[in-house]
C-alpha positions as CSV (number, residue, x, y, z in Angstrom):
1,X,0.6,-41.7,18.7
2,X,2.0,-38.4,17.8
3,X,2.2,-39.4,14.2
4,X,-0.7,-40.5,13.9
5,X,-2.1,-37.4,15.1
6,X,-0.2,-35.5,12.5
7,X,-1.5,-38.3,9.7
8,X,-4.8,-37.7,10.5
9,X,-4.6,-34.1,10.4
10,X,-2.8,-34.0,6.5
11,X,-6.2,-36.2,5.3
12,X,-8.5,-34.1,3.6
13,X,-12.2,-33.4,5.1
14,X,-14.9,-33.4,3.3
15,X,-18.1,-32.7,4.1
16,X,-21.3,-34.1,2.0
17,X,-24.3,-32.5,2.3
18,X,-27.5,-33.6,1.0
19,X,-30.6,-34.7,2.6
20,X,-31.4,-38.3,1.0
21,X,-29.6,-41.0,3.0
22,X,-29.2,-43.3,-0.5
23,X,-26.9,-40.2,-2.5
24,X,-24.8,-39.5,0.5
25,X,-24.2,-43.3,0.3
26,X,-23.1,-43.1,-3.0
27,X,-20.3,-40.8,-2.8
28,X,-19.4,-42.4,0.6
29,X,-18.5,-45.3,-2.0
30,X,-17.1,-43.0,-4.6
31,X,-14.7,-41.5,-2.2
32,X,-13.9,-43.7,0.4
33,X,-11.2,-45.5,-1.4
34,X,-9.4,-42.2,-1.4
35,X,-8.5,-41.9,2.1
36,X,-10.5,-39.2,2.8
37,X,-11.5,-38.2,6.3
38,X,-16.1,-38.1,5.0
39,X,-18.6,-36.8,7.0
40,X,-22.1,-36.0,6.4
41,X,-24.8,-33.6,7.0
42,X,-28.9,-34.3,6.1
43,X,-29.6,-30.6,6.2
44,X,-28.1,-26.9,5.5
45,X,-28.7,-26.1,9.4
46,X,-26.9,-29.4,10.1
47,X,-24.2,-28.6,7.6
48,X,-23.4,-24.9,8.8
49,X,-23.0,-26.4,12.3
50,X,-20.5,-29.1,11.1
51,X,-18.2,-26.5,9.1
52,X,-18.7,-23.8,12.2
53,X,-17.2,-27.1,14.7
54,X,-14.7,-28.2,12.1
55,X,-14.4,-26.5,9.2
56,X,-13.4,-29.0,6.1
57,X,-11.1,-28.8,3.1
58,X,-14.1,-29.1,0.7
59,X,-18.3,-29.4,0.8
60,X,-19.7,-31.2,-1.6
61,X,-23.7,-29.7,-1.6
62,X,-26.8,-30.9,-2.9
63,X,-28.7,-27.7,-4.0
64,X,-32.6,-29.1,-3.0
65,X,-33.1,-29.5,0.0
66,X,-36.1,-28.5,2.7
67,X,-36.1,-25.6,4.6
68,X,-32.7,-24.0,3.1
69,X,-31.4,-24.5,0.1
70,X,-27.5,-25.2,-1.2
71,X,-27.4,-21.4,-2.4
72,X,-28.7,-20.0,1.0
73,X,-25.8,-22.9,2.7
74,X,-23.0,-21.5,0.0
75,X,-24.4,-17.7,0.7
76,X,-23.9,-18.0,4.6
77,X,-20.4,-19.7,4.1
78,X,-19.2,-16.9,1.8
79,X,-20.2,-15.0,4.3
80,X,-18.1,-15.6,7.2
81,X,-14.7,-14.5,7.1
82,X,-13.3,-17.7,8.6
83,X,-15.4,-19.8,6.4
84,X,-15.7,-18.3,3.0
85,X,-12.0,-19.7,1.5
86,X,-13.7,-23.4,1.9
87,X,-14.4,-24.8,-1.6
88,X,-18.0,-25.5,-2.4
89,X,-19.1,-28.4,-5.3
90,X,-22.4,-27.8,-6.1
91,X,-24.0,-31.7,-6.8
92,X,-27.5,-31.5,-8.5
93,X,-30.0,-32.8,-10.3
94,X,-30.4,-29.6,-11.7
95,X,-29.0,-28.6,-15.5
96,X,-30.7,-25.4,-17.0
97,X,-27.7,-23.0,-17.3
98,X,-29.4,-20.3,-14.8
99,X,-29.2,-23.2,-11.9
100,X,-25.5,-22.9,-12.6
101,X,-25.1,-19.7,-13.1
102,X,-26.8,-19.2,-9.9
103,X,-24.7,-21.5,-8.0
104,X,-21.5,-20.1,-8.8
105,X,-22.9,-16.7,-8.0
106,X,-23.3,-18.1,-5.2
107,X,-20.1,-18.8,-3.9
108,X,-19.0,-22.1,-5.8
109,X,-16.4,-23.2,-7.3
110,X,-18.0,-25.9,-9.6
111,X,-21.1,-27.7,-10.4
112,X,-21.8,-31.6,-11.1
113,X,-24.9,-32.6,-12.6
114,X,-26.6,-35.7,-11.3
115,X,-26.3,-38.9,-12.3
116,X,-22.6,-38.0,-12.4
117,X,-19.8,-40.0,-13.3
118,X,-17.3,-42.3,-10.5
119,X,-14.3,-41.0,-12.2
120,X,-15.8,-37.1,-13.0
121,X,-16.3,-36.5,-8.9
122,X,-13.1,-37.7,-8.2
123,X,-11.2,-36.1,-10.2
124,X,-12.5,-32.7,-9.4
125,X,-12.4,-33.2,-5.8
126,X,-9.0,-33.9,-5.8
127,X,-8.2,-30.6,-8.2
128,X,-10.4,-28.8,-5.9
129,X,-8.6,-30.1,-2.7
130,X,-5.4,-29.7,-4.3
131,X,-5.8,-26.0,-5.3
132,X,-7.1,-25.3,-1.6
133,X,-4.3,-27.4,-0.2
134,X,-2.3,-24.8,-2.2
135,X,-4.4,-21.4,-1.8
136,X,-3.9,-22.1,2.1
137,X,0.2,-22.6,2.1
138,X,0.3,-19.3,0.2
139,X,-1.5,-17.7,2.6
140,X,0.4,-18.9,5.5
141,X,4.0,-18.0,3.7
142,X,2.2,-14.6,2.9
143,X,1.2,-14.3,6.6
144,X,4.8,-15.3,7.5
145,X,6.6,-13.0,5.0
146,X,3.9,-10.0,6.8
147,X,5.2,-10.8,10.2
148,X,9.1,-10.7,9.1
149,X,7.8,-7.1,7.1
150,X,6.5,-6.0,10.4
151,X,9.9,-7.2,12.4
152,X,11.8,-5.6,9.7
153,X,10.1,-2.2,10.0
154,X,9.8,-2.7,13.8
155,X,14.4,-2.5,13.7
156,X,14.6,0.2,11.2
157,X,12.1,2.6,12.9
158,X,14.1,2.0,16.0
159,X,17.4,2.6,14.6
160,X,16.6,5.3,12.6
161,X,15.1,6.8,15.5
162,X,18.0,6.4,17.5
163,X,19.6,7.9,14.9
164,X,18.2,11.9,14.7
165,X,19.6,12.7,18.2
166,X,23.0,12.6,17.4
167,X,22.4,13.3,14.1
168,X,20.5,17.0,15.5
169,X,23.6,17.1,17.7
170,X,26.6,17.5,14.6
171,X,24.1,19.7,13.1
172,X,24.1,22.1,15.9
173,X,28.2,21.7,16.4
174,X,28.7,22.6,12.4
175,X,26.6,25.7,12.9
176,X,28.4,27.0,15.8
177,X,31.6,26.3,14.0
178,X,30.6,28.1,10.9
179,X,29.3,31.2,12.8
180,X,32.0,31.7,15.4
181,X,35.1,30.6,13.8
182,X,34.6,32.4,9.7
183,X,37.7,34.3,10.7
184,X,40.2,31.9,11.6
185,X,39.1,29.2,9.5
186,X,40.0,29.2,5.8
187,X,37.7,29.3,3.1
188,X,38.4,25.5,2.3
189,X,37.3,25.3,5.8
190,X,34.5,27.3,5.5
191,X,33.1,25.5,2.4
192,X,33.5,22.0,3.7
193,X,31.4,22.5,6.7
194,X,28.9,24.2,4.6
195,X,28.5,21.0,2.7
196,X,28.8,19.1,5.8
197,X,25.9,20.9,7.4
198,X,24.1,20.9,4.1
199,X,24.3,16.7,4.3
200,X,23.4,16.7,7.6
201,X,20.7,18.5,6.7
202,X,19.3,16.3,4.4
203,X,20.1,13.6,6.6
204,X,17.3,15.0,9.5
205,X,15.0,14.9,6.7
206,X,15.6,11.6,5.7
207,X,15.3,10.5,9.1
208,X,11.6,12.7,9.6
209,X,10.6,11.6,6.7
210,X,11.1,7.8,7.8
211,X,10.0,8.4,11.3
212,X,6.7,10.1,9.9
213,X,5.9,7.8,6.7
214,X,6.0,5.0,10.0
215,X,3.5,7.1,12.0
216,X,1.4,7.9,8.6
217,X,0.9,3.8,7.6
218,X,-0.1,3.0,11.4
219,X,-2.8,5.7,11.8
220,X,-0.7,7.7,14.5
221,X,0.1,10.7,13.0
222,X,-2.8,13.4,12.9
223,X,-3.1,16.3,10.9
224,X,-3.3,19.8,12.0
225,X,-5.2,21.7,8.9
226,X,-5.5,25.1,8.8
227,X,-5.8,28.1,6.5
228,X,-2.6,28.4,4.9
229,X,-1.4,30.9,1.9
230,X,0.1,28.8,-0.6
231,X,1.9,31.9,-1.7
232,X,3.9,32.4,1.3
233,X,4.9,28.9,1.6
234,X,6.6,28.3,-1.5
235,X,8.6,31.5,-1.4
236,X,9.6,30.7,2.3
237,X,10.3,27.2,0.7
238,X,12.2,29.3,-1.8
239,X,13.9,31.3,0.5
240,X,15.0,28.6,3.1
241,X,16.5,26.2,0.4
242,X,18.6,29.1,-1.6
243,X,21.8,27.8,-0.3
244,X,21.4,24.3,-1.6
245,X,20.1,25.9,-5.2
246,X,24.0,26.6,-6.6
247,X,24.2,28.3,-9.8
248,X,20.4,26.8,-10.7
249,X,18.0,28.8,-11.7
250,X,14.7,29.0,-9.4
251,X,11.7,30.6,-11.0
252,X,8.3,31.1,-9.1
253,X,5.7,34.7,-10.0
254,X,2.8,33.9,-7.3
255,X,-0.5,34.5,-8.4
256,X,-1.7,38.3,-8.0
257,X,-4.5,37.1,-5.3
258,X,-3.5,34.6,-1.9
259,X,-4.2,31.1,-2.8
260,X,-5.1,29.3,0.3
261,X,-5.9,25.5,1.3
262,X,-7.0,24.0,4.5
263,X,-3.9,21.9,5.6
264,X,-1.2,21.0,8.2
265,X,0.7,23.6,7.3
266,X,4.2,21.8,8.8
267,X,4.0,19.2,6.4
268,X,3.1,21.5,3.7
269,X,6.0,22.4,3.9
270,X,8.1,19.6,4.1
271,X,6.1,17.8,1.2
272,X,7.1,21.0,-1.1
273,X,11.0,20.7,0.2
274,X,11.0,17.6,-0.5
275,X,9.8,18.5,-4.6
276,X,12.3,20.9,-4.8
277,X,15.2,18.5,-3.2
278,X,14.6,15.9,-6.2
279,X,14.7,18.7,-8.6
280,X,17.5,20.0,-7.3
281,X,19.3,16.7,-7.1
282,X,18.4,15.5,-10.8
283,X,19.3,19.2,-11.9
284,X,22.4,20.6,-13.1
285,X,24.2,23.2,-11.5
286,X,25.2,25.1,-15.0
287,X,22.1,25.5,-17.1
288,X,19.8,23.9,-14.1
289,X,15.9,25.2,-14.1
290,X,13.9,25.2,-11.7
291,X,10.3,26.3,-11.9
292,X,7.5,26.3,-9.3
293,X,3.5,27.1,-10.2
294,X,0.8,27.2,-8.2
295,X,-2.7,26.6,-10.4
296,X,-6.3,27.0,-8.2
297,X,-9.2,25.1,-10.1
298,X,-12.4,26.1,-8.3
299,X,-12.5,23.5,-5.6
300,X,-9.0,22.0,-5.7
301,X,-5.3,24.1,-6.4
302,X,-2.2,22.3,-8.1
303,X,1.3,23.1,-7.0
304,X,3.8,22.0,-9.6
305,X,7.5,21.5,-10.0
306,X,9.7,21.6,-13.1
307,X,12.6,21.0,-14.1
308,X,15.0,20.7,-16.8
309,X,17.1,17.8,-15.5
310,X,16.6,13.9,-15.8
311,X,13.6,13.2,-16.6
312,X,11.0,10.2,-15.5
313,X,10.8,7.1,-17.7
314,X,6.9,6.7,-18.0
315,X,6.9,2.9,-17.1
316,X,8.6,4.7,-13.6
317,X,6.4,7.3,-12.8
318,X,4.2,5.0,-10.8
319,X,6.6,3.7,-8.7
320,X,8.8,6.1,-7.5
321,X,6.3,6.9,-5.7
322,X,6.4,3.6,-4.2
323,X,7.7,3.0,-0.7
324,X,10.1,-0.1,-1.8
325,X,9.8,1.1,-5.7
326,X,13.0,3.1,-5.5
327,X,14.9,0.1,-4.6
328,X,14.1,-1.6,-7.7
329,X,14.8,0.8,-10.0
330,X,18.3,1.3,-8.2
331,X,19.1,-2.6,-8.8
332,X,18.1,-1.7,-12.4
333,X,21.0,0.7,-12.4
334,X,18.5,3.5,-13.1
335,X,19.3,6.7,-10.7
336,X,16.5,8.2,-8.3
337,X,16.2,9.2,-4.7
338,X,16.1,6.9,-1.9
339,X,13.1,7.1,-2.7
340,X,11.2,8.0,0.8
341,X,10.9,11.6,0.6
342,X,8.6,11.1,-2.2
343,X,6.7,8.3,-0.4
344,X,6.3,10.0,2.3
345,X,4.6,13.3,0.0
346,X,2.2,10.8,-1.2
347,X,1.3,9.5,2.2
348,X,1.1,13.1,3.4
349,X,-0.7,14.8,0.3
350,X,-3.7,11.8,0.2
351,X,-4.1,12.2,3.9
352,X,-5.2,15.5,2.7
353,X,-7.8,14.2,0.2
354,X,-5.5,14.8,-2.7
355,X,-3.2,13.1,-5.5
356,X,0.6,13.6,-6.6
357,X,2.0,12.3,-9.4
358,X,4.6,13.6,-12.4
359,X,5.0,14.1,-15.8
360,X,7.5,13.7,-18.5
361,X,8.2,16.6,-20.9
362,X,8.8,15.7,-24.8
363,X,11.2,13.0,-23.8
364,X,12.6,11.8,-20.7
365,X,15.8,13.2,-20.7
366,X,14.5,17.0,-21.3
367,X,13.0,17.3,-17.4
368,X,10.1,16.7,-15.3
369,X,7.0,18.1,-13.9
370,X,6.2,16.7,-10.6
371,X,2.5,18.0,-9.3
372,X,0.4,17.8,-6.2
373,X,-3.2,18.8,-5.7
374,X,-5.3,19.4,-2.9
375,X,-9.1,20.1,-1.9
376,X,-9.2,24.0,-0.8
377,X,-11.5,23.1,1.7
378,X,-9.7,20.1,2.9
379,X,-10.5,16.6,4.1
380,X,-12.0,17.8,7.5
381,X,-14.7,20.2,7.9
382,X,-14.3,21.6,11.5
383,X,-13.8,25.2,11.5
384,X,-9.7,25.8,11.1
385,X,-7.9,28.6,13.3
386,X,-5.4,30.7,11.5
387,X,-2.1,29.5,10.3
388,X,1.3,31.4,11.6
389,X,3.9,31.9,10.0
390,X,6.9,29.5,10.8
């Protein structure tokens, strides 16, 4: 019994609709030999309530009909979400090119005209069926590949939130080290936990970055704009970052009058780090340059980052931006960033209304110019209270 059950379900259903008794007949004949599972409707009201009980795997539709039409019946499927997937064959009597271009702006997928031929119907209902059969099994591996994505993301965010406790915890130890023990320790000593701070560091960051790019994608992380002075940000960016700059050269001259944008002013600041971490990483530490701009064009500013390191293939600059796009171009054997500090800027800058992207210089190897802009008046228009300093 179970088998049979399963049989029956793995026929395809068709539903004909057309409102003289004598043509649904006809392709009862046409198709029966088939195997196909046929049912019939006289009307479009009849028809819509046939799909809406079970829907079918393809309708085949006469387009003249009284009181609704096939293009109102097509319409309405296309309509409904759970509906509008089903294939419609338009079957008509009907042949000026406008009845067919109607039709298939309609909703359908193809269009006999009538008298048709045995062999012409059932060919294209079985290509028909056949690309539906298909259209539906990559939709449920789609669906299936979705849920495993969200199971996937679900184990990461967990461990790497698991993660910044103990990794807040070394940070703190290395700091008290360096600050109370500079006498006694030697300057080996001294350097190594500099560079072990410095990774552990970047290692928070990764972490925040991760935590908050999570938050960003499911709508629950809110932004806290307010007015903020572009000029005092970068040079506290500056300022905070000096240690990791080592022998580069970091160039910024603020404009002579404040620049200021309505934004979270936190993640502001973490977007800009994060600039100036992958110019620092694709920089030398003889020779590297580091330059930082900030460019106000009436409504919107651009802050921009330069450097003179490794530069941005242009077929690349796309998808480094890219949440998973780093991780192809590292199976390439071409070197970036893990690649979610700068997904996470992009999250964070179009949340504000704006755009990021980066530019090559005269060839790739000669540096980059990674940019950011954003409304002055920001994506919310409640009044902002005043930013304070960190």
């Amino acid at each position: 019994m179970e088998n049979q059950t399963v049989s029956q379900q793995d026929v395809p259903n068709i539903l004909i609709v057309d409102d003289i008794p004598a043509n649904q007949e006809l392709l009862f004949a046409v198709l029966e030999k088939n195997q196909y599972r046929l049912r019939s409707a006289v009307s479009g009201e009849l028809a819509l309530k046939a799909v809406n009980e079970e829907p079918p795997d393809l309708i085949l539709l006469d387009i003249i009909m009284p009181e609704m039409n096939g293009y109102e019946v097509c319409r309405r499927l296309k309509e409904d979400v759970n509906l509008k997937d089903i294939p419609v064959i338009f079957l008509s009597a009907l042949n000026e090119p406008m009845d067919k271009a109607k039709a298939f702006g309609a909703g359908g997928v193809d269009y006999i005209t009538k008298p048709f031929q045995f062999e012409e119907v059932q060919a294209r209902v079985k290509t028909h069926l056949a690309l539906y059969r298909q259209k539906r099994r990559l939709q449920e591996n789609y669906d299936k590949l979705r849920e495993l994505e969200k199971l996937r993301d679900g184990m990461t965010h967990m461990i790497v939130n698991d993660l910044r406790a103990p990794l807040t915890g070394i940070y703190g130890i290395l700091q008290i080290v360096s600050e109370n023990d500079k006498k006694t320790l030697s300057e080996d000593n001294v350097r190594d936990i500099a560079e072990a701070m410095k990774a552990a560091k970047q290692t928070i960051q990764l972490v925040s970055d991760v935590l908050d790019t999570n938050k960003m994608e499911n709508g629950q992380m809110m932004l806290k704009p307010a007015q903020c002075d572009l000029n005092r940000i970068l040079e506290e960016c500056v300022s905070g970052m000096k240690p990791l700059f080592e022998g580069r050269e970091i160039r910024f001259v603020p404009p002579e009058s404040p620049v200021t944008v309505l934004a979270d002013r936190e993640i502001l600041i973490r977007v800009i780090q994060n600039l100036l971490s992958n110019a620092i990483k694709f920089t030398l530490r003889d020779g590297g340059f580091i330059r930082l701009a900030i460019e106000p064009d009436g409504h919107r500013v651009r802050v921009r980052v330069d450097d003179n390191g490794q530069g941005v293939e242009p077929e690349n600059r796309q998808k480094i931006f890219e949440k998973f796009g780093q991780e192809e171009l590292r199976f390439s054997r071409q070197r970036y960033s893990s690649g979610m500090g700068l997904s996470f800027c992009k999250l964070m800058v179009e949340a504000h209304g704006g755009s990021i992207g980066v530019e090559g210089k005269k060839d790739a190897a000669s540096g980059s110019s990674f940019w950011f802009e954003l409304p002055v008046n920001g994506p919310v228009t409640r009044k902002p209270e005043a930013c304070q300093p960190a």
